[in-house]
C-alpha positions as CSV (number, residue, x, y, z in Angstrom):
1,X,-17.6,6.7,-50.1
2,X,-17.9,9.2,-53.1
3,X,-17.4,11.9,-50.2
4,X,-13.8,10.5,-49.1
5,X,-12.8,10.4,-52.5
6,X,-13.6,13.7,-53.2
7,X,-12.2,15.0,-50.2
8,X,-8.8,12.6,-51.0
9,X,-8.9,14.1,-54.5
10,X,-9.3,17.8,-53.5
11,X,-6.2,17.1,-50.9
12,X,-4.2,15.6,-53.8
13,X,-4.8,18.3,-56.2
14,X,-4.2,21.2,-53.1
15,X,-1.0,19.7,-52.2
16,X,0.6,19.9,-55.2
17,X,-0.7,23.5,-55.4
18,X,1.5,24.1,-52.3
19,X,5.1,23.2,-53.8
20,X,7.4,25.8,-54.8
21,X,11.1,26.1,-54.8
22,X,13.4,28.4,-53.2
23,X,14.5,31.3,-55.4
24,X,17.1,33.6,-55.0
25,X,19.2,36.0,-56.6
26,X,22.7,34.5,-58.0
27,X,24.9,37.0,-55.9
28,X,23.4,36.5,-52.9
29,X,26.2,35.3,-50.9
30,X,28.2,38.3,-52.1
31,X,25.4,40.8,-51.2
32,X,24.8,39.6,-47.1
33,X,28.6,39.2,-47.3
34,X,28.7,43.1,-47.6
35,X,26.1,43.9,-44.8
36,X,27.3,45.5,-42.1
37,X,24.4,45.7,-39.9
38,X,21.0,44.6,-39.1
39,X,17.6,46.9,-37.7
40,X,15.1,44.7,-36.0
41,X,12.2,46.7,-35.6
42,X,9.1,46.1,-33.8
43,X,6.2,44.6,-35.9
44,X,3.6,47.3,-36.4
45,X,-0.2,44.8,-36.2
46,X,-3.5,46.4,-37.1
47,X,-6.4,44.3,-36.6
48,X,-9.8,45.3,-37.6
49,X,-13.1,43.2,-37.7
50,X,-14.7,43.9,-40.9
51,X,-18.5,44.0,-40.5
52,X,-21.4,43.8,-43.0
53,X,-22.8,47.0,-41.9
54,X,-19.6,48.9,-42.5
55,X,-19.1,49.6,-39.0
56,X,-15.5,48.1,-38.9
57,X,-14.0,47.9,-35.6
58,X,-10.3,48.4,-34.2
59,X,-9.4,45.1,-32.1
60,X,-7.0,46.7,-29.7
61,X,-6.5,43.5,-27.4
62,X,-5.9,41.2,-30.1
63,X,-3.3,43.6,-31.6
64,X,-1.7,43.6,-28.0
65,X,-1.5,40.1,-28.0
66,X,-0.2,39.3,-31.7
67,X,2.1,41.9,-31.3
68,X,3.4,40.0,-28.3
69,X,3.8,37.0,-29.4
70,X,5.7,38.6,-32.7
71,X,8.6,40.0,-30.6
């Protein structure tokens, strides 16, 4: 029981922790009014696995993949 409540408290108190509100910049409208064009690049995804022994490793495949599913 104490368990449940402390996990429904810890949930409570996170939650709020997680509200924000949008903020923006007053001229805004005026400024994406003005754009002419748009670059869409590709993402650029490094991945590496960082290991106690310092011998950190490049994950390649993963990057393939994440990279992927980003475009």
């Amino acid at each position: 029981m104490i368990i449940r409540l402390v996990l429904l408290l810890s949930m409570v108190v996170a939650s709020g922790c997680a509200t924000t509100t949008v903020r923006e910049h007053p001229d805004i409208e005026s400024h994406l009014s003005r754009l002419d064009s748009v670059v869409v690049a590709p993402p650029a995804v490094s991945i590496r696995q960082v290991n106690f022994t310092g011998d950190n490793e490049r994950l390649v495949e993963v990057e393939k993949a994440i990279q992927q599913e980003l475009i």
